[in-house]
N, C-alpha and C positions, 0 to 999 in steps of 0.2 A: 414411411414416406421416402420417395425416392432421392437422391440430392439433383438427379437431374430430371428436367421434365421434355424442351426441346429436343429429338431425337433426329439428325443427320443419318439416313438408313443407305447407305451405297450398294447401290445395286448397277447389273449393265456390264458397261468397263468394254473392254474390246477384247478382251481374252474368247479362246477357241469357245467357252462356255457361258457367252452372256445370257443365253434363253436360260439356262437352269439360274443363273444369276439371278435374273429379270423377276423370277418365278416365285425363289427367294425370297426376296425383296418385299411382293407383296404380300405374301403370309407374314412375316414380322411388320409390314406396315398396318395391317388388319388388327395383327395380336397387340402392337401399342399402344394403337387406339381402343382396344378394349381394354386397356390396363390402365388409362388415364393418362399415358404420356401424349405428348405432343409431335407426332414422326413429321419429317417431311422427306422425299425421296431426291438424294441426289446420283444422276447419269453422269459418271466423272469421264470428261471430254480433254480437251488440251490443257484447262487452266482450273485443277481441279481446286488451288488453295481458293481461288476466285467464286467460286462455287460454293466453297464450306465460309465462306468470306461471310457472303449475301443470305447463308441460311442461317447463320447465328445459332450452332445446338451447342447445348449444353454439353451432349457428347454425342459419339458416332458409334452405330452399330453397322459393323463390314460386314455385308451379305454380297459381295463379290468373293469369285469363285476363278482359280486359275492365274497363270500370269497375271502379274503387274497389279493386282488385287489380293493374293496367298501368297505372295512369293516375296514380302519383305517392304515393296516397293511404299505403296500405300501408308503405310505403318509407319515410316520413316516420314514421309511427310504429314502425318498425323503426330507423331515426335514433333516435328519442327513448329507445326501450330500451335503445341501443347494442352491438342483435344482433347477428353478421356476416350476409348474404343474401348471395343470388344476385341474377344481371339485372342491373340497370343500375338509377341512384339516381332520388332525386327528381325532379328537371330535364329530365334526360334521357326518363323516362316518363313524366312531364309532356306535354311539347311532343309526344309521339313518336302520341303517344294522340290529338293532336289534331291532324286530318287538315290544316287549313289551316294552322296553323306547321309542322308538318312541311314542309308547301312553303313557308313564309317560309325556314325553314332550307335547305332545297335549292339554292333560288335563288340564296342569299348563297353557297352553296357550287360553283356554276356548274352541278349537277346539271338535267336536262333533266325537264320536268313538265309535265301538260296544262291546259290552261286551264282556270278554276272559278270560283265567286261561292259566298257562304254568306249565306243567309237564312234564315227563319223558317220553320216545315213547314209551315206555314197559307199562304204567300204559295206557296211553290211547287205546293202542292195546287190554288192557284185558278189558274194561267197558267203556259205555257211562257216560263220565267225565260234559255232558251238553245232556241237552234234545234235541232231532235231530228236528230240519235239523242245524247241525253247521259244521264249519270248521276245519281241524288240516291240520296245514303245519309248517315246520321247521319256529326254530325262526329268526335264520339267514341267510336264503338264498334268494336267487330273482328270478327271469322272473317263478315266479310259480313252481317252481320245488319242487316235492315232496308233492305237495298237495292231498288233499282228501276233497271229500263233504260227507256228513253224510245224507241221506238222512230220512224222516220221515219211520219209519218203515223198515229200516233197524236191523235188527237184532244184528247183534257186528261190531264193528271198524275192519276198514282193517288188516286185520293180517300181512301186510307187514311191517306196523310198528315195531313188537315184529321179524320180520325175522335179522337171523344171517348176509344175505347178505345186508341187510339195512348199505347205504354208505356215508350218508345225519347224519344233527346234530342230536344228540338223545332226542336236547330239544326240543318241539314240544308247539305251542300253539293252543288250541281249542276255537273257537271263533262262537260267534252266527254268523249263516246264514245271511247276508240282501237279500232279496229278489230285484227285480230291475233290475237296469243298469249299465253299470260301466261305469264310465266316468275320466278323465283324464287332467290334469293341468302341463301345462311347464313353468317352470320360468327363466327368466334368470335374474342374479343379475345386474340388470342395471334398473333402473326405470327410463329410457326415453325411453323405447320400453314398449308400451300398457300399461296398469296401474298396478304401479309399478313392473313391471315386467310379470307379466306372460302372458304368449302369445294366451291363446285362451281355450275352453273347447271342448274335442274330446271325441262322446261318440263311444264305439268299442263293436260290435256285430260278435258273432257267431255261426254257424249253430252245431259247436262240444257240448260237457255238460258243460263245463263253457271256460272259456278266462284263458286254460292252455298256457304252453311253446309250442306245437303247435299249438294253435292259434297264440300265436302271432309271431312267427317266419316262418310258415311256409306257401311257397305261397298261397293264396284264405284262410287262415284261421282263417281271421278275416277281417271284417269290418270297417272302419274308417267314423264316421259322423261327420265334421267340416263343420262348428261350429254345436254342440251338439242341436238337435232339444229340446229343453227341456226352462220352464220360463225363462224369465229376471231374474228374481230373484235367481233363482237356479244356474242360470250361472254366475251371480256377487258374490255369496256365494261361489260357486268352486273358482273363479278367487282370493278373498278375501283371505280364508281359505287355498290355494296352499304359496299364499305370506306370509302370515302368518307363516305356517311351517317349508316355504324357513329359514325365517329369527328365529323363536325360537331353531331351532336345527344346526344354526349355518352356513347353507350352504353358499355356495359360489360357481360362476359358475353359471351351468346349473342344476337345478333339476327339477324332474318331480311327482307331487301327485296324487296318485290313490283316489278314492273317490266310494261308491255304492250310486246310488239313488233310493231308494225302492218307484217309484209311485203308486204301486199296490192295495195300501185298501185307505180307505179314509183321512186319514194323509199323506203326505209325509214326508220322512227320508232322509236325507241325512249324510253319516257318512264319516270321513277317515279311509283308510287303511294303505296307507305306503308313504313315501318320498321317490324317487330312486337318492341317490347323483352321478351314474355312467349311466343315461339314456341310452339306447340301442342307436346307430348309424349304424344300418345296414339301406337296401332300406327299408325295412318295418316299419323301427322304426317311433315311435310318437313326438319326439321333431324337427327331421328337416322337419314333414311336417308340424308340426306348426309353426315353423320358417318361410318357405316356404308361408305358409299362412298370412302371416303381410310382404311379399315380400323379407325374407334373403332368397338366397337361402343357400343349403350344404355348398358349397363351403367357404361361406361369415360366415356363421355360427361357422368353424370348423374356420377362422383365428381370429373369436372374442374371442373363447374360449383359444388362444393362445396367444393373445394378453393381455386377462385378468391373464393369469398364474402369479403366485408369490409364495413364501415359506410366512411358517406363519399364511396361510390358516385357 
């Protein structure tokens, strides 16, 4: 039996990502009420402690996704009420949110990463800051929003960058290209599920120009291969290298690591990209079909993460 029954589910938020958010939201408000708890949904607006004031939960399950919801903000004021939550604490979604400490912390952690530089969106919009094919996408945002590829023989960076209507961070990181695959690692902090935690390697294909936010949100626009056709070896390195990150940057809960595997020339590469301390929970999302895949389903999945909540994080 659970110690908490009232469940505070935050979903929404203003972040570039509240529809996936939203989405969220309601698949764990579904799965808690098939588990017995009590959800109720809150839209956190200007006066969010006012909000968790009036709902009274016993704890909070964070299904916001992006700024001011993964990125420490939240959590910090869920500290100060002394709610319990889900995810991972202030620190750890701190740094996790922001793309270049994530790779300060990889580094120290011996974790393999591609090359980058982070400037201003104005300078990268005026000149190739790295020789093409590279990347620039904000340094703090997630599910791919606001990215660009650089393609060889392109001529200048997208001029959306330097535009007035640009609504996205104006810090930007440009990062070499991997060429390859992308593949994907979910951990849950529990190391008697799979080794030591992490639940499986998922490689995601698709037919659009890379594995933007409409790939991965929107129906048929991407791919899921479980378990990842890819070596032994390459898949104990994901599985390795996800727990590893889990635990250097502090998480707790459920996190998920992106990784590119470049088999294309006669080396292979394998690198990380990013830790998501607030993984997606829509139908499409990647952690409960890998959940799913080691036999939890949704349902069972969404009372673990509630059951693990605590302040302190």
């Amino acid at each position: 039996m659970s110690a908490y029954r009232r469940i505070a589910v935050l979903m929404g938020g203003r972040s570039a990502e509240r529809e996936v958010s939203l989405s969220s939201g309601r698949g764990v408000m579904a799965a808690l009420a098939q588990e017995g708890f009590d959800p109720v949904s809150v839209d956190p607006g200007e006066d969010l402690m006012a909000q968790l004031k009036a709902a009274r939960p016993d704890a909070v399950f964070n299904a916001l996704h992006g700024r001011f919801g993964e990125d420490g903000t939240v959590q910090g004021i869920l500290e100060w009420m002394r709610l319990p939550y889900t995810h991972s604490g202030v620190l750890a979604s701190a740094l996790a949110m922001h793309k270049e400490r994530t790779k300060d912390i990889y580094r120290v952690a011996g974790l393999p990463v591609a090359r980058s530089i982070v400037c201003d969106r104005h300078a990268a919009a005026q000149t190739h800051l790295m020789e093409p094919p590279y990347v620039v996408k904000p340094v703090n945002e997630g599910s791919s929003v606001g990215i660009f590829i650089i393609r060889k023989g392109d001529n200048r960076p997208p001029a959306a960058l330097g535009s007035d209507t640009w609504n996205l961070s104006s810090e930007m990181m440009v990062e070499e290209f991997i060429p390859g695959r992308e593949l994907t690692v979910s951990v849950m902090g529990d190391p008697s599920i799979g080794k030591d935690g992490a639940l499986g390697v998922t490689e995601i294909t698709t037919e659009l120009e890379f594995y933007d936010y409409e790939a991965k949100y929107a129906p048929g626009g991407s791919r899921h291969i479980l378990p990842a056709q890819v070596p032994d070896g390459v898949a104990a390195d994901c599985m390795a290298f996800a727990v590893t990150a889990h635990k250097a940057l502090g998480c707790r809960g459920v996190s998920r690591t992106d990784f590119r595997y470049d088999d294309t020339g006669d080396a292979s590469r394998l690198v990380l990209l990013e830790t998501n301390t607030q993984p997606g929970m829509t139908p499409t999302s990647l952690v409960p079909e890998q959940a799913a895949h080691i036999g939890m389903s949704y349902a069972k999945l969404c009372r673990w993460m509630v059951e693990d909540a605590s302040c302190d994080r």
